[in-house]
C-alpha positions as CSV (number, residue, x, y, z in Angstrom):
1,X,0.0,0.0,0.0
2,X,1.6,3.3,-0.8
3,X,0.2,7.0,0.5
4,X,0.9,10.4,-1.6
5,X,0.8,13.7,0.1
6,X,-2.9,14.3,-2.0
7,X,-4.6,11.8,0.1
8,X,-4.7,9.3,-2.4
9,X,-3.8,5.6,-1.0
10,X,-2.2,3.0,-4.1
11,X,-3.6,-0.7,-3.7
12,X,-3.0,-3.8,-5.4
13,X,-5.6,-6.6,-5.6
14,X,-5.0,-9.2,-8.2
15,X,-2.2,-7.5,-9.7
16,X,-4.5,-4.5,-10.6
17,X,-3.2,-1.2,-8.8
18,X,-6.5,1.3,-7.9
19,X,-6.2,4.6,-6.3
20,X,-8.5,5.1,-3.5
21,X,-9.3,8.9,-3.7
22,X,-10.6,10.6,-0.5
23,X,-13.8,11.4,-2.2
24,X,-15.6,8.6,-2.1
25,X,-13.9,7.0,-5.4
26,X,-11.7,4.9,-6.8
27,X,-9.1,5.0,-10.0
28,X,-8.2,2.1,-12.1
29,X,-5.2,3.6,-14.2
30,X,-5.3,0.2,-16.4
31,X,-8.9,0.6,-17.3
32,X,-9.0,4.6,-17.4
33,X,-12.0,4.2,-15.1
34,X,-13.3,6.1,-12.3
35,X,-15.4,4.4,-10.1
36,X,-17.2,6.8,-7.8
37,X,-19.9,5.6,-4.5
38,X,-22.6,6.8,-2.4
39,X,-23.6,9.8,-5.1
40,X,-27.6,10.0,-4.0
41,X,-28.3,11.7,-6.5
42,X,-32.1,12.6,-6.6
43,X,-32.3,12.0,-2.6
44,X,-33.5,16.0,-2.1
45,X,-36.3,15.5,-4.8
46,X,-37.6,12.0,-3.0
47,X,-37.5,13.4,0.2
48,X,-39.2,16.4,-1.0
49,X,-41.9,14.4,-2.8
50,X,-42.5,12.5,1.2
51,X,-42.5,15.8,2.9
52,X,-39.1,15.5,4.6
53,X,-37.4,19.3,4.1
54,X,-34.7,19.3,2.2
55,X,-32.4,22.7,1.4
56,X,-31.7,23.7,-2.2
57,X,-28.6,23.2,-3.6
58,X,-28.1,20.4,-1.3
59,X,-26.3,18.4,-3.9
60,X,-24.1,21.2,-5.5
61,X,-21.4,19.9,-3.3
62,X,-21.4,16.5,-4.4
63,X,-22.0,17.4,-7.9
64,X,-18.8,19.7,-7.6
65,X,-16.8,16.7,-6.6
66,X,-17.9,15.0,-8.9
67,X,-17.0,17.2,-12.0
68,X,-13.5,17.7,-10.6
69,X,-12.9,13.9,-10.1
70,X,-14.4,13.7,-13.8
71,X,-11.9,16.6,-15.2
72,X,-8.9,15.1,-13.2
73,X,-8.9,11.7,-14.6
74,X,-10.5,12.3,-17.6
């Protein structure tokens, strides 16, 4: 297992490395894929729909991340 100074932590299972990222994702250089978990998108508009108050803009945040995980690994 090897740690960078960005947070990132370099694992190997069956010979495949993958980059565990902090925000909830994971690299596979070999595959160029980004594997990304727990996104809930749609959450505010279901709790909405059942009367639970939910903010606006509640996922900009996670939408952000997203688009910079997208844009970084391309």
């Amino acid at each position: 297992m090897n740690t960078t100074a960005k947070q990132t932590c370099t694992i190997t299972i069956a010979r495949e490395s993958l980059e565990l990222l902090p925000r909830r994702a994971i690299f596979w250089p070999a595959q160029f894929t980004l594997i990304v978990a727990d996104l809930h998108l749609g959450k505010a508009a279901t709790f909405r729909q059942n009367g639970i108050a939910v903010p606006e803009g509640s996922a900009d945040d996670d939408l952000s991340d997203l688009s910079r995980l997208i844009h970084r690994y391309e």
